[in-house]
MARTOR-424408 format. One record per atom (N, C-alpha, C, O, CB): residue in three letters; x, y, z. Coordinates in steps of 0.001 Angstrom, whole numbers, padded with zeros to 6 digits, always signed. Glycine has a CB too. Layout:
% residues N
ALAXYZ ...
END
This chain:
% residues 176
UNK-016471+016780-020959 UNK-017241+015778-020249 UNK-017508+016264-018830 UNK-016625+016490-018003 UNK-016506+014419-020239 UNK-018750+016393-018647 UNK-018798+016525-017443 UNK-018732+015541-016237 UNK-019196+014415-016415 UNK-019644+017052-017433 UNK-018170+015878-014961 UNK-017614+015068-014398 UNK-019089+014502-013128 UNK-020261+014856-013006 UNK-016088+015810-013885 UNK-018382+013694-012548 UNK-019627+013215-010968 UNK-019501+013979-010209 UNK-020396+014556-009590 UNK-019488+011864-009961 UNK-018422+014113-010125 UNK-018351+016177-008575 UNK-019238+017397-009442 UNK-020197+017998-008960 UNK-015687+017454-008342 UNK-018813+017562-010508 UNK-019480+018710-011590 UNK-020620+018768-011286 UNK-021111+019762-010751 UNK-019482+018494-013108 UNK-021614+017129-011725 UNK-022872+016975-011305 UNK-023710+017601-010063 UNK-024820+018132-010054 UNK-022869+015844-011204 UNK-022755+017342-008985 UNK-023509+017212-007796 UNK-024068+018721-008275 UNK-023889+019581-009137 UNK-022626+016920-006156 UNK-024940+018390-006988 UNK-025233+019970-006936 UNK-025032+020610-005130 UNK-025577+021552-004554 UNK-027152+020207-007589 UNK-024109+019696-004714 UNK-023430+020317-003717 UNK-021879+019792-003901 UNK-021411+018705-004241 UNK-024122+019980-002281 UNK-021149+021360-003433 UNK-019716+020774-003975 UNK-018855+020529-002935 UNK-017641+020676-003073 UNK-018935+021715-004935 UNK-019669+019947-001272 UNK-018389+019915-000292 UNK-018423+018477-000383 UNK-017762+018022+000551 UNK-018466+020626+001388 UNK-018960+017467-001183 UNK-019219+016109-001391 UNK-018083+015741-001175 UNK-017260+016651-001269 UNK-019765+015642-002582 UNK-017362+013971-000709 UNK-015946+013523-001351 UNK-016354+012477-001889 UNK-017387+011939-001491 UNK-014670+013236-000455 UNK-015818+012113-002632 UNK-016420+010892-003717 UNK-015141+010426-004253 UNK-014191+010901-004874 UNK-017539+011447-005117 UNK-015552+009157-003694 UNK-014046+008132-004156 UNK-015470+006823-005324 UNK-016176+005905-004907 UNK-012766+006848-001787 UNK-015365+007209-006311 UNK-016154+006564-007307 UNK-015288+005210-007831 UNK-014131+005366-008224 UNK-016483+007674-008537 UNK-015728+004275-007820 UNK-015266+002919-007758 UNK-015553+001836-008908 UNK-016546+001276-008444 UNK-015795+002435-006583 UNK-015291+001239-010068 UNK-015988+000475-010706 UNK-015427-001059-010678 UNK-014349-000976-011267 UNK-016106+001067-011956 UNK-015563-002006-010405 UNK-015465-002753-009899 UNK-015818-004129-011059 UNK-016191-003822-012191 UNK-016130-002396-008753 UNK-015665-005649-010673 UNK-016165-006709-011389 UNK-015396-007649-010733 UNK-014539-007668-009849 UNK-016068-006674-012898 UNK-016152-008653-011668 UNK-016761-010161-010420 UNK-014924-010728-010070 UNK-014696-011675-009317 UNK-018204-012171-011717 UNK-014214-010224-010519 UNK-013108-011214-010241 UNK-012873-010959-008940 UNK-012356-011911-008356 UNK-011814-011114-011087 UNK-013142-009687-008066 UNK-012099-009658-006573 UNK-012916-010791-006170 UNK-012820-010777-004943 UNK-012056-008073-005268 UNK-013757-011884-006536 UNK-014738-013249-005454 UNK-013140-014036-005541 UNK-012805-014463-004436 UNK-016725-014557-006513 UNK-012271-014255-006483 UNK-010920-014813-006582 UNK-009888-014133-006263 UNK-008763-014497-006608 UNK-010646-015187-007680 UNK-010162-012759-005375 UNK-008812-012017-005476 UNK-007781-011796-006504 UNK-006554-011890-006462 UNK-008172-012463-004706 UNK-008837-011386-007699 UNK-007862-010963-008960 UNK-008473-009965-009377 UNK-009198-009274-008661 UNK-007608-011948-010168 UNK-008209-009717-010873 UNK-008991-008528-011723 UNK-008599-007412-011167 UNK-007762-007519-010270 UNK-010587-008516-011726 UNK-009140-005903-011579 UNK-008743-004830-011281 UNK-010184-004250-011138 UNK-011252-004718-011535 UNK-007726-004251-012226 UNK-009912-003087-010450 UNK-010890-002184-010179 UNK-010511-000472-010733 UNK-009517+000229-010542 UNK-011089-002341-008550 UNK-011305-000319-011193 UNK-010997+001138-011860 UNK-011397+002444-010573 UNK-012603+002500-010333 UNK-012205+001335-013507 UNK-010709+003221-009950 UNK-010999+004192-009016 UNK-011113+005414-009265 UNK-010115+005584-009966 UNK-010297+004187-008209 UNK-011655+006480-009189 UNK-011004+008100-009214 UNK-011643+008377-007807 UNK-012267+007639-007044 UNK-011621+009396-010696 UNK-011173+010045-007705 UNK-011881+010602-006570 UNK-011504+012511-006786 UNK-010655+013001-007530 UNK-011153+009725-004899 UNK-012208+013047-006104 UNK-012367+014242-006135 UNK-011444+015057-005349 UNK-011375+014627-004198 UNK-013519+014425-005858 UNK-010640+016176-005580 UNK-009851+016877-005137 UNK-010237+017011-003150 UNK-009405+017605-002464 UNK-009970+018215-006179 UNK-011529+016401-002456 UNK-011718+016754-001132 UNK-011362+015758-000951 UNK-010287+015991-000398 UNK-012823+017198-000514 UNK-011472+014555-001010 UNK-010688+013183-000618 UNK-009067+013582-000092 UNK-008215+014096-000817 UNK-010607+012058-002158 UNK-008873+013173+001476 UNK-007572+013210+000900 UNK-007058+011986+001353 UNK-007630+010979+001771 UNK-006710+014409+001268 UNK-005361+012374+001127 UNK-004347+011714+000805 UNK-004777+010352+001600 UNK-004875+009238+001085 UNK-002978+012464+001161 UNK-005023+010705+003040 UNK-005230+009645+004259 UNK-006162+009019+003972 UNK-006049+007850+004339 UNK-005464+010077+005608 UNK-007387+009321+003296 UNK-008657+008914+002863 UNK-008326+007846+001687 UNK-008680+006669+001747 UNK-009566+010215+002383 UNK-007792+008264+000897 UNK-007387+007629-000183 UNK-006598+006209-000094 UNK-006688+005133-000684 UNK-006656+008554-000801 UNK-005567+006883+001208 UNK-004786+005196+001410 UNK-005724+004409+002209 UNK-005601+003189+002112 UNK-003142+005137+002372 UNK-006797+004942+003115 UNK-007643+003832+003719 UNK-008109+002674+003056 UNK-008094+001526+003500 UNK-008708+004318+004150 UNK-008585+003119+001798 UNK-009677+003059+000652 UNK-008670+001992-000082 UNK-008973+000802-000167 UNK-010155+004742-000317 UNK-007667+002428-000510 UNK-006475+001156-001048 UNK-006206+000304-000144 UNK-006041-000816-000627 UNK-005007+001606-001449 UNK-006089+000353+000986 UNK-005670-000448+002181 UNK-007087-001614+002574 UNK-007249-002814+002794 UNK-005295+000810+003594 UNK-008003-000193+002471 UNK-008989-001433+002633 UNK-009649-002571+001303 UNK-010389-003473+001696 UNK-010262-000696+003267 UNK-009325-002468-000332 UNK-009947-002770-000825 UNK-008460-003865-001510 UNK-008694-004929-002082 UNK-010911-001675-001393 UNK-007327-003449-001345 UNK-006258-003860-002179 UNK-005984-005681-001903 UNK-005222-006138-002755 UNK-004848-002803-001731 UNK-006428-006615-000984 UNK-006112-007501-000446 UNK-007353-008373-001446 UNK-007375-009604-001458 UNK-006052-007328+001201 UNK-008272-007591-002193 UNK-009014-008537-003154 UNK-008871-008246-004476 UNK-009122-009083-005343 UNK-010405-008579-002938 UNK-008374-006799-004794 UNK-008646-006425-005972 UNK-007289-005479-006411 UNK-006706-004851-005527 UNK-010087-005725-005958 UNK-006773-005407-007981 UNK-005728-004230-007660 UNK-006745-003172-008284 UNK-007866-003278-008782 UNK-003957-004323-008482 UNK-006003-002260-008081 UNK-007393-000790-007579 UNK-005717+000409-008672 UNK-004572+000795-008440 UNK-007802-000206-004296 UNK-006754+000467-009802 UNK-005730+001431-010877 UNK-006770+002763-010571 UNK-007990+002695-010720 UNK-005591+000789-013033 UNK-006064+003940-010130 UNK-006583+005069-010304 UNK-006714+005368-011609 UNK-005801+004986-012341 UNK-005977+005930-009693 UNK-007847+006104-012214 UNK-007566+006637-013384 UNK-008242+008368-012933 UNK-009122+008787-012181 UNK-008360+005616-014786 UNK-006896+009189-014217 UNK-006672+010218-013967 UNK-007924+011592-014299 UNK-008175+012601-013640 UNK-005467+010198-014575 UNK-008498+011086-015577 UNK-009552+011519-016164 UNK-010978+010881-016364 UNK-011137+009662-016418 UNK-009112+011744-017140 UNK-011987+011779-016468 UNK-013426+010657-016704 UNK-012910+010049-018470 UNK-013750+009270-018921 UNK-015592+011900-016731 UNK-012414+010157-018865 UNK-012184+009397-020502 UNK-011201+008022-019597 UNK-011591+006855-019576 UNK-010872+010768-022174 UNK-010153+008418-019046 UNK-009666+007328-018673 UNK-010088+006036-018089 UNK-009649+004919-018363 UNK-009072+007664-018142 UNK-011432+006512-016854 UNK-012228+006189-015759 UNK-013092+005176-017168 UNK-013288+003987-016919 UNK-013125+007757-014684 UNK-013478+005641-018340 UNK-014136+004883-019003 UNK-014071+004167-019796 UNK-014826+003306-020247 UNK-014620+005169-019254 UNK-012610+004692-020128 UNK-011931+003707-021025 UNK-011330+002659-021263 UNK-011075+002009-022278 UNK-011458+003934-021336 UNK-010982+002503-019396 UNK-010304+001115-018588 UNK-011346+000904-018147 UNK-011220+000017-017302 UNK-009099+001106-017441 UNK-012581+001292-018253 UNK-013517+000732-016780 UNK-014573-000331-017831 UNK-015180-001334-017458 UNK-014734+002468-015610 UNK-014546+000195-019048 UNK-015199-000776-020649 UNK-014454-002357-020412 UNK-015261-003273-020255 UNK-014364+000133-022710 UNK-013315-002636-020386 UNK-013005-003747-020300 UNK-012440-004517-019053 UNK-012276-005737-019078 UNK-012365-003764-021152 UNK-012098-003595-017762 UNK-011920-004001-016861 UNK-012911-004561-016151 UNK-012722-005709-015751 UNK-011410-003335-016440 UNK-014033-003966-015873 UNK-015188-004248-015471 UNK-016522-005059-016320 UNK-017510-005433-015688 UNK-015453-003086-015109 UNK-016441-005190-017272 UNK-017482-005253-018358 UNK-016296-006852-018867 UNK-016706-007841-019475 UNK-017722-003365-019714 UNK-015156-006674-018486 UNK-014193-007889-019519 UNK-014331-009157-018656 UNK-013386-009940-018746 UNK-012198-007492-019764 UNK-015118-009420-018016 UNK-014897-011001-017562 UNK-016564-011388-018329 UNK-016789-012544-018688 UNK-014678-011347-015304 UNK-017237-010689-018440 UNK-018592-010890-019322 UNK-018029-011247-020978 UNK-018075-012347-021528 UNK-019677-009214-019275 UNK-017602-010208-021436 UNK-017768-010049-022687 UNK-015966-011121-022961 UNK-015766-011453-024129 UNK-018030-008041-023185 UNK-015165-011430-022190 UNK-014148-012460-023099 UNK-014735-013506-022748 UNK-014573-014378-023603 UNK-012490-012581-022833 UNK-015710-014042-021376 UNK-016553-015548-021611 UNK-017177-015752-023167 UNK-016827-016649-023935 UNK-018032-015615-020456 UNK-018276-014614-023480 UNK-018388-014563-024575 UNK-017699-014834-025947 UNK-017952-015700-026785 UNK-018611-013859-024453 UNK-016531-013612-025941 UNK-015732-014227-026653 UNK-015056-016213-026977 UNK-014880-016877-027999 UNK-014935-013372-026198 UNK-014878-016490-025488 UNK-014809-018211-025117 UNK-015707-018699-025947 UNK-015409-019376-026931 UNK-015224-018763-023537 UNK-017132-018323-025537 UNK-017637-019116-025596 UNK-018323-019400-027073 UNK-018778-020480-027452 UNK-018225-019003-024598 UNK-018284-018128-027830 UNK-017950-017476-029495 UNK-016991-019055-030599 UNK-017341-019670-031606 UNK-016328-015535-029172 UNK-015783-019135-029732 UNK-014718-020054-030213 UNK-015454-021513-029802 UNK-015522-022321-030728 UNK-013085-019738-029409 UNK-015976-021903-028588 UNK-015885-023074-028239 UNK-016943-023517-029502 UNK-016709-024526-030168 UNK-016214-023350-026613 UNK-018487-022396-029839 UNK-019195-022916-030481 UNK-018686-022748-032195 UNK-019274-023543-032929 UNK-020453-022405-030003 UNK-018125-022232-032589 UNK-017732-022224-033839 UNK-016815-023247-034095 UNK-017043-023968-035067 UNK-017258-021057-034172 UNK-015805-023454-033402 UNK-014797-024530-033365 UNK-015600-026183-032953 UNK-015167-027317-033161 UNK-013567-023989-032093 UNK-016449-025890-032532 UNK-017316-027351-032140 UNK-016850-028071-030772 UNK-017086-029264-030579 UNK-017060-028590-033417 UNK-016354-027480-030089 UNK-015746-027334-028712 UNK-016759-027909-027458 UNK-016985-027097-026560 UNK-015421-025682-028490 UNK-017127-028710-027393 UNK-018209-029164-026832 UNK-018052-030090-025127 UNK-018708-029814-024122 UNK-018759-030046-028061 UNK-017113-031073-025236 UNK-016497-031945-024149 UNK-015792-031120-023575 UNK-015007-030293-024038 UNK-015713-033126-024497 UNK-016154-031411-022277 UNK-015282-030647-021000 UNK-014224-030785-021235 UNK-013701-029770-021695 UNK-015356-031045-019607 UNK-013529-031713-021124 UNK-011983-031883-021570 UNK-011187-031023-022826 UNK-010045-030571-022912 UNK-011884-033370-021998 UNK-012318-031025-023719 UNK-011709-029943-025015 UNK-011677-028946-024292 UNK-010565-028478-024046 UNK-012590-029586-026476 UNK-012537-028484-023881 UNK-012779-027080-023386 UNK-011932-026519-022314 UNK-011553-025350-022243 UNK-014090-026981-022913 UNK-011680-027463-021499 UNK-010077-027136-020605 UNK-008884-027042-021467 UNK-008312-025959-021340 UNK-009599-028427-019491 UNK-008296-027915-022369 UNK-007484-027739-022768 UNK-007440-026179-023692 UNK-006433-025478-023796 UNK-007315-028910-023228 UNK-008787-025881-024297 UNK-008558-024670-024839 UNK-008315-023630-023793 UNK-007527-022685-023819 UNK-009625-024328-025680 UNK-008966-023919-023077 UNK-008930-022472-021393 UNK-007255-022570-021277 UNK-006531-021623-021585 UNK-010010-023239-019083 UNK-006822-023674-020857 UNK-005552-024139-020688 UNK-004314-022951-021603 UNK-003518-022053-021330 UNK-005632-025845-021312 UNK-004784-023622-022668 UNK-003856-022867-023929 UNK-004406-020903-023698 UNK-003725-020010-024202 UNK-004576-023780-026076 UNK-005341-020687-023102 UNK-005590-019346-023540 UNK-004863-018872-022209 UNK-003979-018016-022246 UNK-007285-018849-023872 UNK-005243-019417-021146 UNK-004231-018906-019981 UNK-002776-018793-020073 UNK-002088-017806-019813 UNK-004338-019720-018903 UNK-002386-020014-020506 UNK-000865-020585-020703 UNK-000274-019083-021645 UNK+000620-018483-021048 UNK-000806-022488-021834 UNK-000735-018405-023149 UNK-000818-017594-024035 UNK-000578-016360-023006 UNK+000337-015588-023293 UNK-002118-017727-024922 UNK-001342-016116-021813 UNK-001388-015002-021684 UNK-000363-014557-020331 UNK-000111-013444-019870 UNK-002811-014724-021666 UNK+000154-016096-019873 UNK+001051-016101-018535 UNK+002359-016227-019249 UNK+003343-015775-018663 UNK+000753-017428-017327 UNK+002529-016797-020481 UNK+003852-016527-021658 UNK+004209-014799-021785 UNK+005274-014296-021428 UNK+003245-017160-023534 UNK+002995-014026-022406 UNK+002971-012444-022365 UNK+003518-011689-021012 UNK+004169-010644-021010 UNK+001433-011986-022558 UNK+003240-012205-020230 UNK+003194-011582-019050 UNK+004728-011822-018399 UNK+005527-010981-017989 UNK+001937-012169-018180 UNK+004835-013254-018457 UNK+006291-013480-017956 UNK+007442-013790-018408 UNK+008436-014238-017835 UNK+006344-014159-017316 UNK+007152-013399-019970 UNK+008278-013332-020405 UNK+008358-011789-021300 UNK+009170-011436-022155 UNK+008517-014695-021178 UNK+007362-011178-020809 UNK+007303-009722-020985 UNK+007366-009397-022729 UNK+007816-008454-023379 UNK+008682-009004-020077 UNK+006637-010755-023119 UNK+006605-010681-024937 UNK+005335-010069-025147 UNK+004407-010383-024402 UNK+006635-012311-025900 UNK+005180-009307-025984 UNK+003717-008664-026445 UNK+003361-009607-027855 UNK+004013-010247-028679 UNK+003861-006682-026882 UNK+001767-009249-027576 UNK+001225-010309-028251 UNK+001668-010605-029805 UNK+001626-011721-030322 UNK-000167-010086-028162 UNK+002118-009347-030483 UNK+002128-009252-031760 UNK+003657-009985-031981 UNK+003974-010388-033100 UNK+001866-007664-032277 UNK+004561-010119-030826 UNK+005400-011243-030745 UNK+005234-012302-030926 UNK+005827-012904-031821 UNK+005798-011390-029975 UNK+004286-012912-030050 UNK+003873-014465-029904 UNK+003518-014809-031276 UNK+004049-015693-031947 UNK+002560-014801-028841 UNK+002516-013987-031652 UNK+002159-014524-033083 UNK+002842-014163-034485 UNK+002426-014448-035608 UNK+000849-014163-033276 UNK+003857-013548-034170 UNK+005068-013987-035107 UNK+006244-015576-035060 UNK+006850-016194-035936 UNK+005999-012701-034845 UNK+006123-015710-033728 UNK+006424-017029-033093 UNK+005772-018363-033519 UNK+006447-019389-033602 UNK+006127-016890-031766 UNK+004582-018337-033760 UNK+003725-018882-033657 UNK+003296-019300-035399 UNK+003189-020437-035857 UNK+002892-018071-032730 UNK+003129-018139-036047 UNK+002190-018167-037910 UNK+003427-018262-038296 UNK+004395-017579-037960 UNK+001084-016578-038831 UNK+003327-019482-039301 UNK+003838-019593-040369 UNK+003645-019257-041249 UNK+002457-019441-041514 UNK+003967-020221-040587 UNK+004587-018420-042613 UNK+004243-017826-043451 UNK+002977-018900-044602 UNK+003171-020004-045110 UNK+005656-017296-043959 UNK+002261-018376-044642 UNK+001237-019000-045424 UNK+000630-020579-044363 UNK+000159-021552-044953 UNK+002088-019411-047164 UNK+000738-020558-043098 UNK+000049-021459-042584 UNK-000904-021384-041861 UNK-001203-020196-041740 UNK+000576-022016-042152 UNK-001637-022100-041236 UNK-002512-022574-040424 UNK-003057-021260-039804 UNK-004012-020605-040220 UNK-001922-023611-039476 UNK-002236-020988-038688 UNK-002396-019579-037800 UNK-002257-018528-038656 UNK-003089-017648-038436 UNK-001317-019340-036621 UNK-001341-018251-039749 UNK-001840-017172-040370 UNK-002778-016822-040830 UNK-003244-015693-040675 UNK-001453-016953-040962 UNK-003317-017806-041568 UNK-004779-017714-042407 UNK-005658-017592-041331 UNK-006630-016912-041659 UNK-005252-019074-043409 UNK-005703-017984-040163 UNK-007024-017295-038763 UNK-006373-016039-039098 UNK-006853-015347-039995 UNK-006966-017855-036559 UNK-005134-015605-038354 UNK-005083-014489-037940 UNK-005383-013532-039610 UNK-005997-012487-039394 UNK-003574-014350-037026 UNK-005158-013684-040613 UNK-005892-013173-041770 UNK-007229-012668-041555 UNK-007612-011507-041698 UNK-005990-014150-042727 UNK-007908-013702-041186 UNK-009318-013682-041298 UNK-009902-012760-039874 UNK-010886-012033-040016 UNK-009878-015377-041380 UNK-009124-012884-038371 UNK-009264-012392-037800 UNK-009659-010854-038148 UNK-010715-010221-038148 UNK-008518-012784-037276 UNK-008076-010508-038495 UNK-007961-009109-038814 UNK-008684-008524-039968 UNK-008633-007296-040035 UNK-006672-008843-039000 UNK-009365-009165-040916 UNK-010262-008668-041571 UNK-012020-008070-041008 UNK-012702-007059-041177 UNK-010211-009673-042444 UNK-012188-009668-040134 UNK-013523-009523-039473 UNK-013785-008661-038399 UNK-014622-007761-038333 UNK-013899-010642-039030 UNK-012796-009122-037388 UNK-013379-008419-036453 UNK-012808-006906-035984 UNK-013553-006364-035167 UNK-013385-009309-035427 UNK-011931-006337-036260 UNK-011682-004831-036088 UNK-012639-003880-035861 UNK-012745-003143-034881 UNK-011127-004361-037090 UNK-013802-003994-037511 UNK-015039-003407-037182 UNK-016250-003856-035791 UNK-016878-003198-034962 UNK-015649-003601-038485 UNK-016167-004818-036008 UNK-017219-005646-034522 UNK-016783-005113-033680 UNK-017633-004481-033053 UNK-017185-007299-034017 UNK-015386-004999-033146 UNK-015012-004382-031954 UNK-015417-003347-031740 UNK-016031-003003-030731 UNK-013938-004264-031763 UNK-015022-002445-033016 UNK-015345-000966-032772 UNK-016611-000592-032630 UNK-016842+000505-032120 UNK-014914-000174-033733 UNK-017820-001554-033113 UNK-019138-001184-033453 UNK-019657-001674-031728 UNK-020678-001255-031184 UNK-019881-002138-035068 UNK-018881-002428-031246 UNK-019004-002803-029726 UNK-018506-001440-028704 UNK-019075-001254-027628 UNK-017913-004268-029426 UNK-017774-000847-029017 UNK-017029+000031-028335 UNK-017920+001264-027895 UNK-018106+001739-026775 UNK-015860+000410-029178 UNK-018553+001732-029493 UNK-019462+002759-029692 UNK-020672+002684-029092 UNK-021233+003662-028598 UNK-019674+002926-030893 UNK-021458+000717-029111 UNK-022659+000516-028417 UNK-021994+001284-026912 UNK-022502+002303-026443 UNK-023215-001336-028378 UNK-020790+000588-026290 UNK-020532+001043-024578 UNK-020363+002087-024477 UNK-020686+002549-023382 UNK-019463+000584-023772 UNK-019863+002920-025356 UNK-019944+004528-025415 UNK-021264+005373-025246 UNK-021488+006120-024293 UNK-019465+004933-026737 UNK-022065+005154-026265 UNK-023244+005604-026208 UNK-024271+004943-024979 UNK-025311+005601-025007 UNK-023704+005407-027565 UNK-024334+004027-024063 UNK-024674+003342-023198 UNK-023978+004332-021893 UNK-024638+004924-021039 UNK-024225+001808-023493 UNK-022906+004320-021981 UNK-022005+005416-020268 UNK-022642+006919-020776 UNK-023139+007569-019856 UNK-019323+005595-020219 UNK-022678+007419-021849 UNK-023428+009036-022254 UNK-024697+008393-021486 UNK-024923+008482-020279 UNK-023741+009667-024376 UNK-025414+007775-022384 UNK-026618+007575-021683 UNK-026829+007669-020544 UNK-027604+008572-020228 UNK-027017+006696-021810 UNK-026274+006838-019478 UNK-026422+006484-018145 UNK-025880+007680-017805 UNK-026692+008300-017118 UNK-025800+005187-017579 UNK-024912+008260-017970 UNK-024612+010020-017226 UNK-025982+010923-017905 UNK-026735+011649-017256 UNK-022614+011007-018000 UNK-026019+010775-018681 UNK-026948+012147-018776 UNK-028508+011189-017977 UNK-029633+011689-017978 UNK-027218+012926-021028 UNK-028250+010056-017484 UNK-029796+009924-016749 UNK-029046+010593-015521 UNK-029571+011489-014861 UNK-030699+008060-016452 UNK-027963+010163-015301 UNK-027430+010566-014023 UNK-027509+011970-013211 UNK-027625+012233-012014 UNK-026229+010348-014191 UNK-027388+012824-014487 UNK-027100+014133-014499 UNK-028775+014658-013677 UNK-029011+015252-012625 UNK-026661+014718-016317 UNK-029621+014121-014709 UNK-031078+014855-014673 UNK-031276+014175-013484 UNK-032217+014809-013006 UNK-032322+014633-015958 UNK-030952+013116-012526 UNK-031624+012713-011456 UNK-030592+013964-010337 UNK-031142+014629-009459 UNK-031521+010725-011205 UNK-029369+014030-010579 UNK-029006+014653-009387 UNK-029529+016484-009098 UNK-029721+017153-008082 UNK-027349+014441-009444 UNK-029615+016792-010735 UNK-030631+018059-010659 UNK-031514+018108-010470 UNK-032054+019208-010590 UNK-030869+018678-011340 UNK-032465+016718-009947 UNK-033695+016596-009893 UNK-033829+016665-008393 UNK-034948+016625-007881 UNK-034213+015417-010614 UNK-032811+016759-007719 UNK-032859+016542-006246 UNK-032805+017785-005315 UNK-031880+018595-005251 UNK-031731+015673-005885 UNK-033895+017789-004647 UNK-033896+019211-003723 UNK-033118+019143-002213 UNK-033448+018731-001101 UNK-035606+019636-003371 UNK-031995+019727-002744 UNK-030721+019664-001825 UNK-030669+020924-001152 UNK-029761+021161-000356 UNK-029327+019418-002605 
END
């Protein structure tokens, strides 16, 4: 893969490349960072220092990494509304009040994971009863959507190729 320093076509550039999404407006969410071997150390803590008080800021080590956290970190407050909003209309979820209580339960689900340091495939052993209610979703889950995901994954894959190789031909296009 070729990289954004690779690209340039000058190599004393420093490039602290940033991907970002709507949550730092709440001071949450994460931001995906890399940067190029001329950045340094001092540069680098400015850059955390200055951005860390809205957002947490995960370096990633490789461009696969940079894209692989940056698909749902950045792109994930779009596409799990969706998801929301997927459930509210299939489930018939319609009154504000339903619709909090489901937000409610999906937050509550994910501040359980977090602080009691249970992973998910816990909870929902906790949770499904053999031959009940939640099992038969999570049945159906795991039948349906595995492929959707993946067929989602591949659209964002082929979409970041895309956008680099426009990327590529504009920065060779530039008389530097």
């Amino acid at each position: 893969t070729l990289s954004l320093h690779d690209a340039l076509p000058i190599s004393h550039t420093k490039i602290i490349r940033l991907l970002p999404n709507i949550l730092w407006q709440i001071k949450q969410g994460v931001c995906i960072y890399s940067s190029n071997a001329l950045v340094s150390d001092i540069e680098i803590k400015e850059f955390l220092d200055l951005l860390s008080p809205i957002t947490t800021l995960i370096k990633a080590e490789t461009e696969a990494d940079f894209d692989k956290l940056g698909k749902l970190t950045s792109c994930g407050p779009g596409i799990f509304s969706s998801l929301i909003e997927q459930l509210f209309s299939s489930f018939n979820i319609n009154d504000e009040k339903e619709k909090e209580s489901v937000l409610e339960t999906i937050t509550a689900t994910i501040q359980y994971s977090l602080k009691e340091n249970k992973q998910f495939r816990k909870i929902i052993t906790e949770v499904a009863n053999q031959g009940g209610l939640t099992e038969s979703a999570i049945d159906t889950i795991n039948k349906l959507i595995p492929s959707d995901f993946e067929a989602m994954r591949l659209a964002m894959d082929k979409k970041i190729f895309d956008k680099r190789e426009e990327l590529n031909e504009n920065f060779l296009s530039l008389d530097l």
